[in-house]
C-alpha positions as CSV (number, residue, x, y, z in Angstrom):
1,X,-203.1,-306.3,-105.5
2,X,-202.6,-302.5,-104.6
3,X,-198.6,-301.1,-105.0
4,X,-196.9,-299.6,-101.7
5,X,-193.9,-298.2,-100.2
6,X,-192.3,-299.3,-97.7
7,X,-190.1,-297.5,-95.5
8,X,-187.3,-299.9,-96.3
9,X,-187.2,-298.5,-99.6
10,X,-185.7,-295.2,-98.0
11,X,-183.6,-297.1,-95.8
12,X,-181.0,-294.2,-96.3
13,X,-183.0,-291.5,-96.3
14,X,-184.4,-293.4,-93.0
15,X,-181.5,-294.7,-91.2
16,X,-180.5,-297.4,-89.5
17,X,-178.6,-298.3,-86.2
18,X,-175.7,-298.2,-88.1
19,X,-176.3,-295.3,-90.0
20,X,-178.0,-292.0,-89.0
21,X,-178.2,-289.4,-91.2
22,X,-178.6,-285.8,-89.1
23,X,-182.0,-285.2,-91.0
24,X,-183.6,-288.8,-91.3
25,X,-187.0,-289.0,-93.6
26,X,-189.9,-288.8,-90.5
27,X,-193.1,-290.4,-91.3
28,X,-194.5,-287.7,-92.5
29,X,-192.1,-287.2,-95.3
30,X,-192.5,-290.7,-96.5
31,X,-195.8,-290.0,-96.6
32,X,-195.4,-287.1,-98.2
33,X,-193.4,-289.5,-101.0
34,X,-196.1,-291.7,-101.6
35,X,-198.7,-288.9,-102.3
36,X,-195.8,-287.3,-104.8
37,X,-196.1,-290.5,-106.5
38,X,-199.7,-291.8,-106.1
39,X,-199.1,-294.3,-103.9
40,X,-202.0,-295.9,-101.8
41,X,-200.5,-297.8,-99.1
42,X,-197.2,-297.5,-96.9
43,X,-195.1,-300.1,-95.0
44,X,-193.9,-298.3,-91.5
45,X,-191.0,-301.1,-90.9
46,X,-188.4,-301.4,-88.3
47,X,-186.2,-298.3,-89.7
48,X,-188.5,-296.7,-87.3
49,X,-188.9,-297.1,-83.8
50,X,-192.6,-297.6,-84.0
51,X,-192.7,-299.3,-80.6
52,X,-191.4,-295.9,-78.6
53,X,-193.7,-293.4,-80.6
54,X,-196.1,-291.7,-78.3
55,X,-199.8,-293.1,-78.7
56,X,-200.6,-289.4,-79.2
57,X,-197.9,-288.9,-81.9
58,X,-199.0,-292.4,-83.6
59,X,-202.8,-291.1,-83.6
60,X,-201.3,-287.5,-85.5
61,X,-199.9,-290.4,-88.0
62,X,-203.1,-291.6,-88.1
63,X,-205.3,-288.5,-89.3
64,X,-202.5,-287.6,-91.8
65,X,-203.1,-291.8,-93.2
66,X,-206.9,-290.9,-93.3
67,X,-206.7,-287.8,-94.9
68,X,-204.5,-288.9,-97.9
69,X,-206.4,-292.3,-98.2
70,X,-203.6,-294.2,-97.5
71,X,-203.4,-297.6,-96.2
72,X,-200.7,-298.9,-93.5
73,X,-198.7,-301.8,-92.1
74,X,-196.4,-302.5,-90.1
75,X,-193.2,-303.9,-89.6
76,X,-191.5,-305.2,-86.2
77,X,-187.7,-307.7,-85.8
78,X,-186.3,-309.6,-82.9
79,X,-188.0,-312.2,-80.7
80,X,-189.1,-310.4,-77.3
81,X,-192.9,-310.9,-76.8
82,X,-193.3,-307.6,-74.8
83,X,-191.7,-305.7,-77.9
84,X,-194.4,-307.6,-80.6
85,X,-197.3,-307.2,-78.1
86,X,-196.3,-303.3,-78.0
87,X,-196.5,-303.4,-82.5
88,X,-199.4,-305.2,-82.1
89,X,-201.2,-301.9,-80.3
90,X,-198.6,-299.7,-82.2
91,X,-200.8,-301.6,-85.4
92,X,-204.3,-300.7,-84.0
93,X,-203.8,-297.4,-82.9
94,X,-202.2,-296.4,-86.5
95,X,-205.4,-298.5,-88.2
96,X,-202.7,-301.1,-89.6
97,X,-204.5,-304.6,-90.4
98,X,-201.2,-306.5,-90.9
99,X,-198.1,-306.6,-88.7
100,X,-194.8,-307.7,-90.2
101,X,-192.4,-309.6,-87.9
102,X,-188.7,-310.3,-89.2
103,X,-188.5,-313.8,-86.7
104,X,-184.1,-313.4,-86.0
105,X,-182.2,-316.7,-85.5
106,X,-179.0,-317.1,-84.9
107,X,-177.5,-319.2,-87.3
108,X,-174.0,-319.9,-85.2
109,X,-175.2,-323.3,-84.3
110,X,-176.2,-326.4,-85.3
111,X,-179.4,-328.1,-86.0
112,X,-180.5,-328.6,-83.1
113,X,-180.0,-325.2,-82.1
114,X,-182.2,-323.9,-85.0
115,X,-184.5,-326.4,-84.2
116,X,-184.9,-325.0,-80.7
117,X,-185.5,-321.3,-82.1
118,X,-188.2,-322.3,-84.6
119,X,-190.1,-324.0,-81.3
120,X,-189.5,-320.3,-79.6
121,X,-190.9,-318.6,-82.9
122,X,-193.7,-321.2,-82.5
123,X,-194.6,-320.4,-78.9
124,X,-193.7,-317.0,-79.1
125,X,-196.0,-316.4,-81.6
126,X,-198.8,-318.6,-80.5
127,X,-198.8,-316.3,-77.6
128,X,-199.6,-313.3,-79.5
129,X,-202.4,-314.7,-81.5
130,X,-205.0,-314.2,-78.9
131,X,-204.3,-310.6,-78.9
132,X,-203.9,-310.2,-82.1
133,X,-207.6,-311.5,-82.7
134,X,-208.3,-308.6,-79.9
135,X,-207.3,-306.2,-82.2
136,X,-208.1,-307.2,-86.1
137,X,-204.5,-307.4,-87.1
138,X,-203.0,-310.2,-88.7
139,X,-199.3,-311.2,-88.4
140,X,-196.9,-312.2,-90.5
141,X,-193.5,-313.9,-90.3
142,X,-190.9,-312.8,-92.9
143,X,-188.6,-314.9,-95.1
144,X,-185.2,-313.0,-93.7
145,X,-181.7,-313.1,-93.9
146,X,-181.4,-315.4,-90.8
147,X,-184.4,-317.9,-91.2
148,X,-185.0,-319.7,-94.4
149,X,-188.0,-320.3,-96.5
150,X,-188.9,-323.9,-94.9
151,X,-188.4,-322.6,-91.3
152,X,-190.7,-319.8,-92.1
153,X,-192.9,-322.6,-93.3
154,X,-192.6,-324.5,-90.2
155,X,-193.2,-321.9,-88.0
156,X,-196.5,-320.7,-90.0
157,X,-198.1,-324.5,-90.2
158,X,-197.1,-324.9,-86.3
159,X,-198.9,-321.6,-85.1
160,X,-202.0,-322.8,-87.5
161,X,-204.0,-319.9,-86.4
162,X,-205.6,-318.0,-89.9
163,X,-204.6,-314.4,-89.3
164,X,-200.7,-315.5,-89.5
165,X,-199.1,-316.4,-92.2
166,X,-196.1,-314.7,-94.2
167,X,-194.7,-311.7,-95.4
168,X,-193.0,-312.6,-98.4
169,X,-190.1,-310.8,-100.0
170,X,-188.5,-311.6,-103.3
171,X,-184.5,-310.9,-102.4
172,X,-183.8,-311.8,-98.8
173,X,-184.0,-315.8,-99.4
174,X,-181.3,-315.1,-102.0
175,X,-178.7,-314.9,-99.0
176,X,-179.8,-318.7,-98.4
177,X,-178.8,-319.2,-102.7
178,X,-182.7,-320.1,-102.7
179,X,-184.1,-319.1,-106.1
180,X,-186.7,-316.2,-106.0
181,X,-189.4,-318.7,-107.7
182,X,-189.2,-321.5,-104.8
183,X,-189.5,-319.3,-102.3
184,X,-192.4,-317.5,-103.6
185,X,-193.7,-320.9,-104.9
186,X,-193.4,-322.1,-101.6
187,X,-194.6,-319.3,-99.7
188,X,-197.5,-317.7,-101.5
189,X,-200.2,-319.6,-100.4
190,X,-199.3,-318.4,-96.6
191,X,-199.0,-314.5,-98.0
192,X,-200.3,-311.8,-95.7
193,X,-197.9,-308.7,-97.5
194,X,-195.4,-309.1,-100.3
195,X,-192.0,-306.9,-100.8
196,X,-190.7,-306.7,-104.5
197,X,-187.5,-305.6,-104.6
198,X,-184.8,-306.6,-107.3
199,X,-181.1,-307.5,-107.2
200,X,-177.9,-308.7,-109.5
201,X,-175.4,-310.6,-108.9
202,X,-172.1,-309.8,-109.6
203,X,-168.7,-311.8,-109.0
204,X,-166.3,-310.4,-106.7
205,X,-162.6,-312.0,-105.6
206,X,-164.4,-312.7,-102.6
207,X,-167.3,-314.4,-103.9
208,X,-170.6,-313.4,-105.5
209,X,-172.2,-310.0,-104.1
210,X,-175.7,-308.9,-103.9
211,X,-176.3,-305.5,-105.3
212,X,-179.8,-304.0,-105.1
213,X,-181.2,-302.1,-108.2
214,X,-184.7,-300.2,-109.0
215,X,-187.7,-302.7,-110.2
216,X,-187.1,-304.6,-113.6
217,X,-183.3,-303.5,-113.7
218,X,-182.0,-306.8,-111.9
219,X,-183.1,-310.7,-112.2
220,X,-186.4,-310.9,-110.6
221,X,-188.9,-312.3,-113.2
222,X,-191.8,-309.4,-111.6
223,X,-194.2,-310.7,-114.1
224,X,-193.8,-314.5,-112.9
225,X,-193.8,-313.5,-109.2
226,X,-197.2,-312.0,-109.7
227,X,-198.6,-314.7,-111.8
228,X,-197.9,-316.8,-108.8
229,X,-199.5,-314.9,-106.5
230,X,-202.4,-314.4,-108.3
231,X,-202.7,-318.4,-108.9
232,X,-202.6,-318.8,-104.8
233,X,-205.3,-315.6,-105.3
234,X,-203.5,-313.0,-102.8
235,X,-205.0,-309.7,-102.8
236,X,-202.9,-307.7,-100.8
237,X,-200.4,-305.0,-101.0
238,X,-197.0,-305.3,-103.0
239,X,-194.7,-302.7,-101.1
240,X,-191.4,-301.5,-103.2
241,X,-188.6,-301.8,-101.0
242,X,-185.0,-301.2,-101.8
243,X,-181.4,-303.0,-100.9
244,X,-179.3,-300.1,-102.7
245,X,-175.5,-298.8,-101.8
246,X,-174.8,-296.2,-99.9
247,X,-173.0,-293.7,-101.6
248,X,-170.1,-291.4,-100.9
249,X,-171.9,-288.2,-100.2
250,X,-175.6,-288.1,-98.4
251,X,-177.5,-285.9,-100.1
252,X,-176.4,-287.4,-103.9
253,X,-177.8,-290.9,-101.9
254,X,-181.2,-289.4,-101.1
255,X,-181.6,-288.3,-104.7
256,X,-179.9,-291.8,-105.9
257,X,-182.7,-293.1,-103.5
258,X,-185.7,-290.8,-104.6
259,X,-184.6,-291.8,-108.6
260,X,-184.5,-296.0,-107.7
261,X,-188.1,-295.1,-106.2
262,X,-189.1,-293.5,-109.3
263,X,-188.0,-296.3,-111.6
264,X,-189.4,-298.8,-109.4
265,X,-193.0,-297.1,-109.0
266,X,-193.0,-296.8,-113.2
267,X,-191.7,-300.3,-113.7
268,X,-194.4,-301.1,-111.2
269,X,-196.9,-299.4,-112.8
270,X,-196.2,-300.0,-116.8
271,X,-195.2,-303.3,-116.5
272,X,-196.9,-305.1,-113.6
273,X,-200.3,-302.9,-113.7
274,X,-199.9,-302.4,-109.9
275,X,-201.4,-299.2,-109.0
């Protein structure tokens, strides 16, 4: 297993449709961070907008990957077919073997509905496999905030084609109260990429709250997570990622940011040996 970061672990620094910061981290710059901190792979998700990037502009990314010796993926959300087919040549121009797609369902109906949406991610997906084989890169489906671990399942065993399979994350399935160990348990042996990040849980007048914190600060047993994965022998990269606050002020976020990467990358490399 070789350690990333993915772009998700400057999801600040980055931005987001519902936050824009007037100097977001480019690509370069986040490659620039996982050079600063001997880092051999990066995850270019959905924090970027991948899909209108310039072929030219995504070949310039490429050379700068090259030269450092850096590794890439991908990462792609929603459920438009035109919009993965465009990641998919987004993925071979930039020299990316995996593409990550975040599947969305609405869960504002009732079985049957979901039901209906896994058949889409089914088909939808199925479509894209021939071009995927085209191209070299495998793709795989994420365990999200709106699909849980045994949809993902379904959806991987109904495409049953063996360049997809999962992207598996160790904090999103927590939103369905799945523990961290069944859904890797459940999902390893499907595992394309893997995202460690950590969490706590606090209690709130509202209910329990999910708080992000740096690697080996919050409840994820890291050490058991890998054990599994290395039992169901994936090989892949681990990318850091990171579900921090916000904080008042943007510039003490981006060094709040920077330091949860730091403590993550050491935690990573003292205590899981992932380099």
């Amino acid at each position: 297993m070789k350690l990333g970061i993915g772009s998700f672990a400057y999801r600040w620094s980055v931005g987001r449709p519902y936050y824009r910061p007037e100097n977001p981290m480019t690509v370069d710059r986040l490659i620039d961070r996982c050079v600063a901190h001997n880092v051999k792979a990066v995850l270019l998700c959905n924090n970027y907008s991948l899909h209108e990037f310039a072929d030219e502009d995504l070949r310039v990314i490429r050379s700068r990957l090259d030269k450092e010796g850096i590794t890439v993926e991908t990462g792609s959300r929603g459920t438009d077919f035109d919009y993965f087919k465009r990641m998919l040549e987004v993925s071979k121009i930039l020299g990316a073997k995996i593409l990550r797609i975040g599947w969305d369902m609405d869960r504002n109906t009732d079985r049957e509905g979901l039901q209906r949406q896994v058949k889409n991610g089914i088909d939808t997906i199925s479509a894209l496999m021939p071009t995927a084989h085209e191209y070299g890169v495998s793709i795989g489906i994420e365990n999200g905030k709106l699909n849980d671990i045994y949809e993902v399942k379904e959806i991987i065993e109904g495409v049953n084609d063996p360049m997809f399979g999962c992207v598996l994350d160790t904090c999103n399935s927590t939103c369905f109260l799945t523990k961290t160990e069944e859904a890797v348990r459940v999902l390893a042996p499907y595992a394309k990429s893997v995202h460690f990040k950590d969490y706590i849980v606090k209690l709130d007048p509202r209910g329990d709250i999910i708080y992000g914190v740096p690697l080996g600060k919050g409840i994820v047993d890291f050490k058991k997570m890998k054990e599994i994965l290395e039992e169901n022998h994936y090989e892949g990269n681990v990318f850091l990622e990171l579900y921090i606050d916000r904080l008042d002020d943007h510039a003490e976020t981006v060094r709040f940011e920077e330091e949860c990467v730091r403590q993550s990358v050491a935690f990573a490399h003292e205590e899981l040996n992932l380099f």
